[in-house]
Backbone as CSV, one residue per row, in Angstrom:
resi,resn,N_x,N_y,N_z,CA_x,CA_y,CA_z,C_x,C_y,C_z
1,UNK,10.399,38.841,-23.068,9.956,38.487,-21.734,8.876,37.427,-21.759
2,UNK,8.162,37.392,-22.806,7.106,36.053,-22.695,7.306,35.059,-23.005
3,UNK,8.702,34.707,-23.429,9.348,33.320,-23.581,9.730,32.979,-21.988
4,UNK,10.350,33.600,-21.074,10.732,33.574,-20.055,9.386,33.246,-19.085
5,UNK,8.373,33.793,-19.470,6.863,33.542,-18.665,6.883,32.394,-18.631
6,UNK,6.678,31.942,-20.637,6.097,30.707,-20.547,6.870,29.704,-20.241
7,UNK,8.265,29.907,-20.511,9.008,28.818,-19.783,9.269,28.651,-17.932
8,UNK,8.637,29.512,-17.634,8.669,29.175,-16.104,6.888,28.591,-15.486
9,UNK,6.135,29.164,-16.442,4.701,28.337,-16.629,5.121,26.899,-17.098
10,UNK,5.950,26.481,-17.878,6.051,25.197,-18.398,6.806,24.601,-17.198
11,UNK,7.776,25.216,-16.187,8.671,24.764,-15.215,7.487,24.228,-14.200
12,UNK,6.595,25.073,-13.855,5.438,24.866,-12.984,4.501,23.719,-13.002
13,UNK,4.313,23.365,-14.212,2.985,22.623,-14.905,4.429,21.402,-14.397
14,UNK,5.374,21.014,-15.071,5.995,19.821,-14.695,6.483,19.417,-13.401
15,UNK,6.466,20.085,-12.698,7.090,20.025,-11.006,5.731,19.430,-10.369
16,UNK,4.724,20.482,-10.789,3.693,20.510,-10.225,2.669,18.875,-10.326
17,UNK,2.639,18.559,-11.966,2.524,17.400,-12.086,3.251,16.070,-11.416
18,UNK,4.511,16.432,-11.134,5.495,15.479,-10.836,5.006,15.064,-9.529
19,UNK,4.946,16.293,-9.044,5.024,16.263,-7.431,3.555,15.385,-7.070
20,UNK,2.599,15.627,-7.994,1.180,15.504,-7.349,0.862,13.949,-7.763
21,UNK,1.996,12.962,-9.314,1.988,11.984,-8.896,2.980,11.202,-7.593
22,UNK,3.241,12.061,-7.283,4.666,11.193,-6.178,3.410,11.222,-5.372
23,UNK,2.799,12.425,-5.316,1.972,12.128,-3.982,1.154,11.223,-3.795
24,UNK,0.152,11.552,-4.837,-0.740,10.250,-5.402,-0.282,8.735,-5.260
25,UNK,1.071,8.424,-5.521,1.443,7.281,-5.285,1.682,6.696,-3.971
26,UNK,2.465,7.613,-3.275,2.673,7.849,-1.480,1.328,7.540,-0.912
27,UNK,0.374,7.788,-1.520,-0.597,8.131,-0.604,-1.470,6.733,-0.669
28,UNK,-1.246,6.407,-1.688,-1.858,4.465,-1.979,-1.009,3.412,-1.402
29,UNK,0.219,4.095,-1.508,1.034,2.951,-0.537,0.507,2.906,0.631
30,UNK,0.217,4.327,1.385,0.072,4.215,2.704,-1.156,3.822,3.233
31,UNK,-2.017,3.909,2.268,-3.635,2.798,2.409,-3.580,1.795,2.598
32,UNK,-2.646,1.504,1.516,-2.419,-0.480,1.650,-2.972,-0.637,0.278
33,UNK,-3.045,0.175,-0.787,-4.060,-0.192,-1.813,-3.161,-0.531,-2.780
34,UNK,-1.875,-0.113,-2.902,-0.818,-0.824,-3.700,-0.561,-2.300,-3.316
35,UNK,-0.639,-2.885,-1.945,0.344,-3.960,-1.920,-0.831,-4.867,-2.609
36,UNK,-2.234,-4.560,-2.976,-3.193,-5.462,-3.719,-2.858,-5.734,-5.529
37,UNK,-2.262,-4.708,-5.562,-1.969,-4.669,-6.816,-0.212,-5.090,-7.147
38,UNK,-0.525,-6.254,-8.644,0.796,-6.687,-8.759,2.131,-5.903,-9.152
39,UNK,3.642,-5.876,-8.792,4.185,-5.271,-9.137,4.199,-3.830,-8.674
40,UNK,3.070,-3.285,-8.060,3.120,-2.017,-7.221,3.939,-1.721,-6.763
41,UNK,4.634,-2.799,-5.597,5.472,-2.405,-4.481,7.133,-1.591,-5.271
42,UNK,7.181,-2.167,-6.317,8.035,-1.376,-7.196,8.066,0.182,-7.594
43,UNK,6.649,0.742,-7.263,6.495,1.829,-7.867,6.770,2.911,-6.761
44,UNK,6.876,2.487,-5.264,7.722,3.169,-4.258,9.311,3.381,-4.369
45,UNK,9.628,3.641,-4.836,11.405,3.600,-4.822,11.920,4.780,-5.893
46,UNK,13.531,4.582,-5.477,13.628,6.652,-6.341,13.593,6.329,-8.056
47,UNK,14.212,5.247,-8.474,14.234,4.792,-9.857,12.713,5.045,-10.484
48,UNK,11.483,4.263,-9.858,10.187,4.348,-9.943,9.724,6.048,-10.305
49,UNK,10.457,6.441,-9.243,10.199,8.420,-9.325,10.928,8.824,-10.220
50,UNK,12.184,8.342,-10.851,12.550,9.103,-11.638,11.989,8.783,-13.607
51,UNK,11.348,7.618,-12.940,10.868,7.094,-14.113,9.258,8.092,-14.444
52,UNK,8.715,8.538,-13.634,7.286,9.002,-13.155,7.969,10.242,-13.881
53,UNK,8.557,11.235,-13.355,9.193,12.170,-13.570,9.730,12.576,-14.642
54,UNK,10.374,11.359,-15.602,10.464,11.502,-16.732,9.820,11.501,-18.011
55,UNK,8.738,10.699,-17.449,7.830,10.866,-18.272,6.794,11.947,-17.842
56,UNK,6.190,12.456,-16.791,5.650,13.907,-17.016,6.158,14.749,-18.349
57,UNK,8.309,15.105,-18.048,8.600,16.030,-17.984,8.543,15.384,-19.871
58,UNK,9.141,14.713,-20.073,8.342,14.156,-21.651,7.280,15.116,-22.167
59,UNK,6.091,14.584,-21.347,4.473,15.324,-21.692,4.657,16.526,-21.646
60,UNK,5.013,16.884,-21.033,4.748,18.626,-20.522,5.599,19.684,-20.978
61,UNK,7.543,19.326,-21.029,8.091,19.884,-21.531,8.412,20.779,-22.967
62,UNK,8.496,21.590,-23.505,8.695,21.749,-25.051,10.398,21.045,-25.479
63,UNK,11.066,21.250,-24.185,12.568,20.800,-24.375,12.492,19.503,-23.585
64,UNK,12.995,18.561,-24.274,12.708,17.257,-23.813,13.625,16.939,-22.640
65,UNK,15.114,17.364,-23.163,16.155,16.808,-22.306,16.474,16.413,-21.273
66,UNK,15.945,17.086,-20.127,15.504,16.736,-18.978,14.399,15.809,-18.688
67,UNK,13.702,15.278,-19.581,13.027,14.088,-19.360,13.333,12.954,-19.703
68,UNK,14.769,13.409,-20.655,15.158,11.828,-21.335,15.916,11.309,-20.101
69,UNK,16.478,12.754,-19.277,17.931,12.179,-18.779,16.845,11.522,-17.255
70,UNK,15.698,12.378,-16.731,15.523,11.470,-15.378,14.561,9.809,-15.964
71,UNK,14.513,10.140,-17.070,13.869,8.517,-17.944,15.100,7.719,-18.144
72,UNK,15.808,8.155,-18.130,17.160,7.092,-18.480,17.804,6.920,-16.906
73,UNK,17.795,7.901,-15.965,17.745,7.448,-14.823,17.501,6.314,-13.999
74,UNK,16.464,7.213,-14.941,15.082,5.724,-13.829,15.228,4.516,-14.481
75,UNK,15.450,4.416,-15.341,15.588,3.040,-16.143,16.985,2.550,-15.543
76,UNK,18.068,3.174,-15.438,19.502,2.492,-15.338,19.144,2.022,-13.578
77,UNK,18.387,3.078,-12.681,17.908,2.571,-11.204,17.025,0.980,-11.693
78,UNK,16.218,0.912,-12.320,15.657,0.107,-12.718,15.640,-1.152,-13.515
79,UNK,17.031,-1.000,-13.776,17.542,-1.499,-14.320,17.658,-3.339,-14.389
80,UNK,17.643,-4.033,-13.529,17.405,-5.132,-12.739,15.973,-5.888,-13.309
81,UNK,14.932,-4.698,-13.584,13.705,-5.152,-13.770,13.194,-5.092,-15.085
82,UNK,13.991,-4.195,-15.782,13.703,-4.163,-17.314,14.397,-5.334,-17.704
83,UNK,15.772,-5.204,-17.444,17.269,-6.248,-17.912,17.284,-7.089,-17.366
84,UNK,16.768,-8.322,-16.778,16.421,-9.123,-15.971,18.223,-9.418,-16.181
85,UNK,18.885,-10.194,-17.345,20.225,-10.480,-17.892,21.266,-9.736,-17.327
86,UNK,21.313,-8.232,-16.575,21.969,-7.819,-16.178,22.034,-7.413,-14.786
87,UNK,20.869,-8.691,-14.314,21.047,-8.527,-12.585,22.676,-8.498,-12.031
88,UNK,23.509,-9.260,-12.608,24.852,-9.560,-12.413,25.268,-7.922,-12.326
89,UNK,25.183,-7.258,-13.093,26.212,-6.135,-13.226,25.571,-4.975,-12.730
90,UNK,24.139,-5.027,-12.169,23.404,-3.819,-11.858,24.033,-2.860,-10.610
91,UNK,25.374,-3.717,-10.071,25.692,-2.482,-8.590,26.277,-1.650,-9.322
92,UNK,26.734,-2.429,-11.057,27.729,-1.121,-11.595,27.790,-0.209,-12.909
93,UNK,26.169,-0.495,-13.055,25.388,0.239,-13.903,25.325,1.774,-13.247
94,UNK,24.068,2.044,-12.253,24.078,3.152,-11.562,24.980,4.181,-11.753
95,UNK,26.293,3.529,-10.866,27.441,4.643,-10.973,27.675,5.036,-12.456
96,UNK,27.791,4.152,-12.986,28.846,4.295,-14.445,27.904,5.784,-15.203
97,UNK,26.273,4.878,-15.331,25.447,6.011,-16.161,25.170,7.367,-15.266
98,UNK,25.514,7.489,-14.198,25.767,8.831,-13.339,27.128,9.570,-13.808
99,UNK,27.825,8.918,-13.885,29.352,9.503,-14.531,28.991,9.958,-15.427
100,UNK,28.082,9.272,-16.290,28.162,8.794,-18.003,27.470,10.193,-18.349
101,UNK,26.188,10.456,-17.494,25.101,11.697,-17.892,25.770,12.564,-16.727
102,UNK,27.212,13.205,-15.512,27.296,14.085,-15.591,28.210,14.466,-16.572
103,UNK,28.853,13.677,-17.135,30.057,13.934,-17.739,29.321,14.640,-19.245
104,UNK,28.252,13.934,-19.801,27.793,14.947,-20.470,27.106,15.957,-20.644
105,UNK,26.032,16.258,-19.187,26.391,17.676,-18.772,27.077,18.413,-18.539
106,UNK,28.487,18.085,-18.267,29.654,19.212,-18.286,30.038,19.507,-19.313
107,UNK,29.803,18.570,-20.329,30.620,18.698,-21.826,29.516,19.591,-22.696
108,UNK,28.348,19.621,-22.158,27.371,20.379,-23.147,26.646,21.650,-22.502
109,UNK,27.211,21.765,-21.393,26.879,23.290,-20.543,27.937,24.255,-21.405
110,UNK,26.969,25.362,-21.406,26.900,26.647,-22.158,27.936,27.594,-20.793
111,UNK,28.800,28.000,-21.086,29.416,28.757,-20.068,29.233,30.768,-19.863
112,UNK,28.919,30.823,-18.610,28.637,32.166,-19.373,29.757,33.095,-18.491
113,UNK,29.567,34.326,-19.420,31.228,35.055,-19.494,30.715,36.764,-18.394
């Protein structure tokens, strides 16, 4: 039972973090204190959050996986700005790596009987 504690203490600490930078960020946009700063206006958008998110869940997690996959998220949303070279193909990035990471969540879910 205290694996189950601490893994729902570890569920807490990352949500909790997550949530309190989304807020933190929300809350500078709505000052006006981002649009002073360069490149900010980027850090409003869901790619931006899933990038935030992935890296919490990085820090905080003991099991990474879920931080690689909303870090690779956020990067394929983001994609445009890392890959400058693949502005061309970015409407069909998104979908593909959404296929790409459910398809290997279906293939690596544990089924139970």
């Amino acid at each position: 039972m205290a694996t189950s504690s601490n893994k729902t203490s570890n569920d807490r600490l990352s949500y909790g973090i997550t949530i309190l930078v989304f807020g933190i960020v929300f809350l500078l946009d709505k000052l006006g204190i981002l649009s002073h700063i360069p490149y900010a206006k980027n850090l409003i958008s869901i790619g931006a959050f899933f990038l935030m998110a992935g890296i919490v869940f990085l820090i905080t997690q003991p099991k990474k996986i879920l931080g690689w996959i909303f870090l690779g998220v956020g990067i394929l949303l983001n994609a445009d700005f890392f890959f400058s070279w693949m502005s061309n193909y970015s409407n069909l990035i998104v979908p593909l790596g959404l296929i790409i990471a459910g398809v290997a969540m279906v293939l690596t879910s544990k089924k139970k009987n």
